[in-house]
C-alpha positions as CSV (number, residue, x, y, z in Angstrom):
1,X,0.0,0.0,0.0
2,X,1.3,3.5,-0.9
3,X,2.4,5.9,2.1
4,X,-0.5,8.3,0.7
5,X,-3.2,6.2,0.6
6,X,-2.7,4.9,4.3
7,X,-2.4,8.6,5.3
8,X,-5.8,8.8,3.5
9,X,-7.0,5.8,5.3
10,X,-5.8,7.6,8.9
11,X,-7.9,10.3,8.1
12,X,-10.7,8.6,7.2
13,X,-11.2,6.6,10.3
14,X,-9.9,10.1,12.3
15,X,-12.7,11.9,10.8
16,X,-15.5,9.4,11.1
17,X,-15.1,9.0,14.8
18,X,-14.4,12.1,15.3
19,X,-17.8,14.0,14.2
20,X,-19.5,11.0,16.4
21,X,-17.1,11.6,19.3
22,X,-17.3,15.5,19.6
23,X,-21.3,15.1,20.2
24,X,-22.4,11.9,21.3
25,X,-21.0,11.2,25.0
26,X,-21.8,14.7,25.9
27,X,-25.6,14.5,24.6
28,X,-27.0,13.6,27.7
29,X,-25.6,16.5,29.4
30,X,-26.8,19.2,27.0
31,X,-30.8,17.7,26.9
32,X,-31.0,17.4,30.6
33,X,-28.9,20.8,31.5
34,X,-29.5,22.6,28.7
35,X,-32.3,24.5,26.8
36,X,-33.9,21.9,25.8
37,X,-34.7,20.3,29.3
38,X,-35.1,16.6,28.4
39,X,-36.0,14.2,31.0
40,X,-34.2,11.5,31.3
41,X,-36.3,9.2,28.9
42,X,-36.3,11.6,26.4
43,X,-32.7,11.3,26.9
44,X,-32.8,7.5,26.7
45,X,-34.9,7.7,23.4
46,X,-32.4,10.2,21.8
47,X,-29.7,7.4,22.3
48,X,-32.1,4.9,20.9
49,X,-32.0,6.7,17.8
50,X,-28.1,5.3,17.4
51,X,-29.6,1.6,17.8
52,X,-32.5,2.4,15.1
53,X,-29.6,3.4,12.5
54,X,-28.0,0.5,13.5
55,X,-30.9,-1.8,12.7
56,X,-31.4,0.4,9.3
57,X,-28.0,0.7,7.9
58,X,-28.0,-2.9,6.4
59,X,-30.5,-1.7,4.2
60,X,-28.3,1.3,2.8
61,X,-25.1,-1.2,2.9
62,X,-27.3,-4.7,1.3
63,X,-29.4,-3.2,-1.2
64,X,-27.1,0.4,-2.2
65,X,-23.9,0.1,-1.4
66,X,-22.9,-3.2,-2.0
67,X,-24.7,-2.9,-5.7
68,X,-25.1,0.2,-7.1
69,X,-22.5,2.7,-6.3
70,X,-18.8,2.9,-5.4
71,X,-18.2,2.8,-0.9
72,X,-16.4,6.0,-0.8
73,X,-19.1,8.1,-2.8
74,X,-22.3,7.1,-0.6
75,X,-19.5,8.3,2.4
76,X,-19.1,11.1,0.8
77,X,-22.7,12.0,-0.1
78,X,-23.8,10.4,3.9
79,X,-21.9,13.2,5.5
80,X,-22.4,15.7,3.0
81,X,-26.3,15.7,4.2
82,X,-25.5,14.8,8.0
83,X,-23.6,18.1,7.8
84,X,-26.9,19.9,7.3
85,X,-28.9,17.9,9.9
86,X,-25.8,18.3,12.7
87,X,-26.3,22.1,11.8
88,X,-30.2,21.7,12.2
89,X,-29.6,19.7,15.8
90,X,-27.5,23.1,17.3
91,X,-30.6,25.0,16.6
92,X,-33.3,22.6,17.7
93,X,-35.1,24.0,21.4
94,X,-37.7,21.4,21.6
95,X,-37.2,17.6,21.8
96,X,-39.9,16.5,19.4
97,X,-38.0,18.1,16.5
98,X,-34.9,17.4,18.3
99,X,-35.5,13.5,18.2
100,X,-36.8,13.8,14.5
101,X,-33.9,15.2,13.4
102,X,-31.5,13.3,15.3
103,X,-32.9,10.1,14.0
104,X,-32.8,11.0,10.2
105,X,-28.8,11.4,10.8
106,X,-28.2,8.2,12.6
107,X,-29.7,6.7,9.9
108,X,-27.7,8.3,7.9
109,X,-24.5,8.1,9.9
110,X,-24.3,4.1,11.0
111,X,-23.9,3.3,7.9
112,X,-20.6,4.8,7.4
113,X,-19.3,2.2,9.9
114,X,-19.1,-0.3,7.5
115,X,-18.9,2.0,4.8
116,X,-15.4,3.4,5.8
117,X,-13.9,-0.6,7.1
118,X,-15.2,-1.9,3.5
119,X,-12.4,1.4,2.2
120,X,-10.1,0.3,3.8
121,X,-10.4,-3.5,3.8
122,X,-10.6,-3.2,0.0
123,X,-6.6,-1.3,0.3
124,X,-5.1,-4.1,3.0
125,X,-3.5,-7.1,1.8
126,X,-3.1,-8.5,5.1
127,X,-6.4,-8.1,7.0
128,X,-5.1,-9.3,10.3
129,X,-2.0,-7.5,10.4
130,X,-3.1,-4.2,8.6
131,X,-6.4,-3.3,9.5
132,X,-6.4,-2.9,13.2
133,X,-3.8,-0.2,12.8
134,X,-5.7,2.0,10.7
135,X,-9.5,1.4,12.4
136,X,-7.1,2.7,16.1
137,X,-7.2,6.1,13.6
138,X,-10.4,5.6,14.4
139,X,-10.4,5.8,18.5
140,X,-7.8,8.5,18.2
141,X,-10.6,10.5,16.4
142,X,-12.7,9.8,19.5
143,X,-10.4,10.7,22.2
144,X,-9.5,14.0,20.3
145,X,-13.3,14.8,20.2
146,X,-13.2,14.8,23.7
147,X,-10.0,16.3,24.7
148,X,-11.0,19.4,22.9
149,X,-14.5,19.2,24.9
150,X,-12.4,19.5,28.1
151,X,-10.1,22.0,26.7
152,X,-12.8,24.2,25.4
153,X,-14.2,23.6,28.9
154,X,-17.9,23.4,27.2
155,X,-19.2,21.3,29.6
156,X,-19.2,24.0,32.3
157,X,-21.8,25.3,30.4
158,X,-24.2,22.8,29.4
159,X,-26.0,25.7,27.2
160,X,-23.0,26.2,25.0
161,X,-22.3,22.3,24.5
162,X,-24.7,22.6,21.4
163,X,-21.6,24.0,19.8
164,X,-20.7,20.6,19.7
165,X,-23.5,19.8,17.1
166,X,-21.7,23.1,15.0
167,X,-18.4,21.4,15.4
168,X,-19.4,18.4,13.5
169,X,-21.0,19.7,10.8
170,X,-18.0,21.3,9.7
171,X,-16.0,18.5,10.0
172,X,-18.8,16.4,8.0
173,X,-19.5,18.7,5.9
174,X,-15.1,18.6,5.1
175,X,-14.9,14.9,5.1
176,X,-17.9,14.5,2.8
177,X,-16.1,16.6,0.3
178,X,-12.8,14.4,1.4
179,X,-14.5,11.1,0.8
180,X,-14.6,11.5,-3.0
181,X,-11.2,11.9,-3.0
182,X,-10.7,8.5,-1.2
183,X,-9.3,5.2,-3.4
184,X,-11.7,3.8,-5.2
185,X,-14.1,1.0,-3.4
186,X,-16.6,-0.3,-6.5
187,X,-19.9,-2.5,-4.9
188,X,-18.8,-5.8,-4.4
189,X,-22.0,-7.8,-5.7
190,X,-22.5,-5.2,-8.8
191,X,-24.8,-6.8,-11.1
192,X,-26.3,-9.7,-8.6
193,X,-29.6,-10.3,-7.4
194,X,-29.4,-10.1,-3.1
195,X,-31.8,-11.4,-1.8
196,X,-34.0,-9.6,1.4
197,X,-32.8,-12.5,3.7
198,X,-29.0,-11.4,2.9
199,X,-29.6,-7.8,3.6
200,X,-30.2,-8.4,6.8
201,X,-28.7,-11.1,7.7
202,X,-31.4,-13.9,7.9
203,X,-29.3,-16.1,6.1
204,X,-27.0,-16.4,9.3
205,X,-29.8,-17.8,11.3
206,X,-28.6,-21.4,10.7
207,X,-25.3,-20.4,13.5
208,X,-28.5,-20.3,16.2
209,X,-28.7,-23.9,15.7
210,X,-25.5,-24.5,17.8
211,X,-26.3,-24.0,21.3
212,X,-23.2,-22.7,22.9
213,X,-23.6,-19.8,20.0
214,X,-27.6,-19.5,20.5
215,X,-26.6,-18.7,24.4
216,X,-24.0,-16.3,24.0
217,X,-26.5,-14.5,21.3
218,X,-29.0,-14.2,24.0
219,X,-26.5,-13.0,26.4
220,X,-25.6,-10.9,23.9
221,X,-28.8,-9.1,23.6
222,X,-28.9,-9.1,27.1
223,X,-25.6,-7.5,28.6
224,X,-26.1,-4.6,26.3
225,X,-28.7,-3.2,28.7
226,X,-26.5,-2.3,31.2
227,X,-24.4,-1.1,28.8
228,X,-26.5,1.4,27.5
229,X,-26.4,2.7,30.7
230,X,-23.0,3.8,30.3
231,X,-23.1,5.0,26.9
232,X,-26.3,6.9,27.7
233,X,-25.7,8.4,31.7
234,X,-22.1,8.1,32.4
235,X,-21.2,11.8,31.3
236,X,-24.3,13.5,33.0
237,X,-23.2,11.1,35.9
238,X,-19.4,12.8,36.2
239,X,-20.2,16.1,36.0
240,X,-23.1,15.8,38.3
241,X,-20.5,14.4,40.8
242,X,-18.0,17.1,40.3
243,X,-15.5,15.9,38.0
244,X,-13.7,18.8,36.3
245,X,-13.7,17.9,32.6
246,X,-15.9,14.6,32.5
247,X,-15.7,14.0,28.6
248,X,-11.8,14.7,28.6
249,X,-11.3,11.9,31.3
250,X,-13.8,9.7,29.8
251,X,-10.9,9.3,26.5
252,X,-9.2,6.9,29.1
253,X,-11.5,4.7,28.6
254,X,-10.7,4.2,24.9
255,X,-7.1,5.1,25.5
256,X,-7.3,1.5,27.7
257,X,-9.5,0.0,25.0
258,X,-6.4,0.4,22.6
259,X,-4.0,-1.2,25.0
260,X,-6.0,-4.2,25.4
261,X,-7.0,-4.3,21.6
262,X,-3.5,-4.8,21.1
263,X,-2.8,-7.2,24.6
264,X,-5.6,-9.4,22.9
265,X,-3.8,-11.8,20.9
266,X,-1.4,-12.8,23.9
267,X,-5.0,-13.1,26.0
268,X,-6.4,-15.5,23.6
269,X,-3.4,-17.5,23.6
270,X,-4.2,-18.0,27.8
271,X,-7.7,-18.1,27.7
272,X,-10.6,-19.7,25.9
273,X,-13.9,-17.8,24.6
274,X,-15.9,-18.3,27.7
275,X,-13.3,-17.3,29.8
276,X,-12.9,-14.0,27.6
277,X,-16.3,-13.0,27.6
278,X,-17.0,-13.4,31.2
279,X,-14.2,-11.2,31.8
280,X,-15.6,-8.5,29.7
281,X,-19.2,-9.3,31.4
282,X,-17.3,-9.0,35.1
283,X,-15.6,-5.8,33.9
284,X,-19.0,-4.4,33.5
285,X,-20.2,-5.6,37.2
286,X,-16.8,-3.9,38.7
287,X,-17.5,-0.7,36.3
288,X,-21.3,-0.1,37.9
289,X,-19.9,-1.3,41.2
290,X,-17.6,1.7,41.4
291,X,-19.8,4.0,39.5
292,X,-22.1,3.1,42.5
293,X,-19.6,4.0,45.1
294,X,-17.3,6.6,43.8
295,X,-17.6,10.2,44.5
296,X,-15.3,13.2,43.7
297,X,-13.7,13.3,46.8
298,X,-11.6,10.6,48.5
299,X,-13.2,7.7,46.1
300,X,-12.5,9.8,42.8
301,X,-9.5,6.6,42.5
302,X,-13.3,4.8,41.3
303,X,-14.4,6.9,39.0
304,X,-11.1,7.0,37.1
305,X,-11.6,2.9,37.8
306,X,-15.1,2.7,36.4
307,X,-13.7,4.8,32.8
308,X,-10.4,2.6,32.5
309,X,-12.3,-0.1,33.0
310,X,-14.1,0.2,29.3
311,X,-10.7,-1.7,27.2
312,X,-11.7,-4.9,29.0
313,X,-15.4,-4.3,28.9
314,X,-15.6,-3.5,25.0
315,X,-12.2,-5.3,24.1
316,X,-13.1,-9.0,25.9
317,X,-16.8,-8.7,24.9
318,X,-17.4,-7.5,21.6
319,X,-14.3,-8.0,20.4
320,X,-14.0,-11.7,21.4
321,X,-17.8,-11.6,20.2
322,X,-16.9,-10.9,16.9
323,X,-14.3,-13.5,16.3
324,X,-16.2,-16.3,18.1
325,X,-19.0,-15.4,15.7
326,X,-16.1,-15.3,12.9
327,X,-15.5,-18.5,13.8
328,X,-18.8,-20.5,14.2
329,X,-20.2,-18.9,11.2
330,X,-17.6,-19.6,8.4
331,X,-16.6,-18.1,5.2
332,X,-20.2,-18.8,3.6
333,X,-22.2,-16.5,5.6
334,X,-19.8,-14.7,7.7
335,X,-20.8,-11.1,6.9
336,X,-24.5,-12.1,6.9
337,X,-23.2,-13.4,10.8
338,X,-21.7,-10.1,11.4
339,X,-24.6,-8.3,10.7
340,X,-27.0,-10.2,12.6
341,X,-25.3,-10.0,15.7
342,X,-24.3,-6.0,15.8
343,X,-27.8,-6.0,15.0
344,X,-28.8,-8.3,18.0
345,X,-26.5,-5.9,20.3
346,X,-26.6,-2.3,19.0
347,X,-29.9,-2.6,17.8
348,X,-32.2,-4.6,20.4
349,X,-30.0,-4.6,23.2
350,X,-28.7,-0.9,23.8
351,X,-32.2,0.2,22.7
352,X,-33.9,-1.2,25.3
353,X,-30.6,-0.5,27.7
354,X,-31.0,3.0,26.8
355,X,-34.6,3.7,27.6
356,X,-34.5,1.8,30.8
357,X,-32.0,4.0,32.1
358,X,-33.8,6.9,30.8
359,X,-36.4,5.7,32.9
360,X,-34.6,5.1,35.9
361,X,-32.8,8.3,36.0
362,X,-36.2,10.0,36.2
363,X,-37.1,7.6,38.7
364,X,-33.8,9.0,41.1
365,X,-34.1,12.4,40.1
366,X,-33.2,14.5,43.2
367,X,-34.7,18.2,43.1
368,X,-34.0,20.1,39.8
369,X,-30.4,19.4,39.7
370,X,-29.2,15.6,40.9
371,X,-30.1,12.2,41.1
372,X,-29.7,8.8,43.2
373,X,-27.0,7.8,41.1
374,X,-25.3,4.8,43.7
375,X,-29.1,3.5,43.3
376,X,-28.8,4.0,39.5
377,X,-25.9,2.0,38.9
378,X,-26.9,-0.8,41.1
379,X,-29.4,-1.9,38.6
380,X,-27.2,-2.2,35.7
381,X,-24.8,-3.8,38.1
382,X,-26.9,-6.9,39.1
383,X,-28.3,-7.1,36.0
384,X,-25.0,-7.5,34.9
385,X,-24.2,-10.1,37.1
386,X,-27.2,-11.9,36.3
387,X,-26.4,-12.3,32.7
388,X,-22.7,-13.5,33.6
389,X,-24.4,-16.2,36.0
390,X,-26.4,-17.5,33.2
391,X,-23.4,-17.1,30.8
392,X,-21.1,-19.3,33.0
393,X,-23.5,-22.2,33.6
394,X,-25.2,-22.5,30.0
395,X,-23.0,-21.8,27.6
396,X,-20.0,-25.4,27.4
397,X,-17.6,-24.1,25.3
398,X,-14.6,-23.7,26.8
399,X,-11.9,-24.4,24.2
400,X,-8.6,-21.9,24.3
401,X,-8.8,-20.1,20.5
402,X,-5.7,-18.5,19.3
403,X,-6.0,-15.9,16.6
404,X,-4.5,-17.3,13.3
């Protein structure tokens, strides 16, 4: 590959993250503190919206992308309009038309997930060894979103973190133009009939017939509840509790989910896939735990605890997921797999994650300005721990894997 083009491939991932990073972990923040006044299921259902794109984008991927036009140019044209619509968001006072538009851009946005790894995939000659390098470009893009919402010290404000909204349409409305530019990506299956069952994934199905794979895909579904929670509270948590900076410190989290990205193959060489996900699965029990527990004061050591703490939750779960599915599925319907289960986790499990703790957080609200939160998190905490208990007794498989 040509020193230019993996610059171009950096930048790609940079930018892609980035105009999700600068907006998303602070959202919750700016409808419950700011104009608009969300309560804390309206906030839950504006999250939801990233788990109904999730659930649409194999549509725009199985029936448009991967038939009809070249990946880079549906990017291109994807952020182009989500420029518009993130411009719209930073003006929107009310949450109906809040949520309206919000939801027309996730389901433009998710599908530049796939859109940007199928780039990128098409460029590597060695999958395994390439691509993780250029898809960290990716978390970098993330954790620079919000170290420049601590240095810009927005969240002090809540009001003014709509800039944030502003911020990305810029950027999207830049790397829209940029994605045209990018190396050429032509649809794979130009010319073939696909099938409905293909686009989304219903061909996969069969892989449920295996029972250690049908239980992790339940627990699947079911561990991403609680962590919606995170994903959905965990920034309106911080600064409620006093910590200077929330979304700056929250970057640890994916500064420790590169470590262990990287510590993963000399994990898998220890450990089978049972033992890998219930770490992941007892990483998010510990998180909650401390969430529950921590304060700003002399257990702010928690807090810091409960961020880290994402490499293992993220890394030994989905991760680990991924390849198990990889694995079980086989070269025949291995994207169809892939499909099924982000849909399975982003889609019905963090949507109904995210309203429940939309729901509870309205249930804890203290006064105008707080809330119960050591009550919050010990839901997601023992629901957790649930889910692990059912995941170590059902599911049989414990064969060590290494990565090939």
């Amino acid at each position: 590959m040509k020193a230019s083009v993996r610059i171009q491939l950096f930048v790609m991932m940079f930018l892609n993250f980035f105009v999700w990073g600068i907006w998303f972990v602070t959202m919750g923040t700016y409808l419950t503190k700011g104009l608009i006044g969300a309560s804390g299921e309206q906030t839950g259902l504006a999250y939801g919206t990233q788990c109904l794109g999730a659930i649409v984008a194999p549509f725009i991927i199985g029936m448009i992308a991967d038939r009809f036009f070249a990946a880079q140019k549906i990017l291109g044209v994807l952020h182009l309009l989500g420029a518009g619509l993130l411009y719209m968001l930073s003006t929107e006072s009310a949450f109906g038309s809040f949520y309206t538009t919000l939801l027309i851009y996730m389901i433009l946005y998710m599908p530049t997930l796939a859109l940007v790894n199928a780039i990128a995939l098409r460029q590597v000659s060695d999958a395994e060894k390439e691509f993780s390098g250029i898809r960290m470009w990716g978390t970098i893009g993330w954790i620079a979103a919000g170290l420049i919402i601590g240095w810009m010290a927005w969240e002090a404000n809540p009001g003014s973190l709509g800039i944030t909204f502003r911020v990305a349409a810029v950027v999207a409305a830049a790397f829209g133009i940029f994605s045209f530019f990018l190396p050429n990506t032509p649809p794979p299956k130009a010319g073939q009939q696909v099938s409905l069952s293909e686009v989304l994934g219903l061909d996969a199905l069969g892989i449920l017939r295996d029972r250690n794979y049908l239980i992790f895909f339940v627990a699947s579904i079911l561990i991403c509840i609680p962590l919606a929670f995170y994903y959905g509270q965990a920034n309106l948590f911080l600064n409620e509790a006093g910590m200077q900076q929330a979304a700056a410190k929250m970057t640890l989290g994916q500064v420790a989910e590169t470590i262990f990205l990287f510590l993963m193959p000399w994990f898998f060489t220890r450990f089978g896939t049972k033992q890998m996900i219930l770490f992941g699965m007892l990483a998010w029990i510990l998180r909650y735990a401390l969430f529950a527990y921590g304060d700003a004061g002399a257990n702010l050591w928690m807090l810091y605890g409960g961020i880290v703490l994402h490499g293992i939750c993220y890394d030994f779960f989905f991760v680990t997921g991924q390849i198990y599915t990889d694995q079980v599925a086989g070269p025949r319907v291995r994207s169809s797999a892939q499909g099924l289960i982000t849909l399975a986790t982003y889609g019905i499990g963090m949507y109904i994650g995210f309203y429940l703790a939309g729901l509870y957080v309205d249930k804890y609200k203290i006064g105008e300005k707080g809330h119960d939160w050591s009550t919050i998190w010990l839901y997601p905490c023992l629901f957790a721990a649930g889910v692990a208990l059912l995941f170590l007794i059902a599911f049989r498989n414990s064969q060590k894997k290494t990565l090939a």
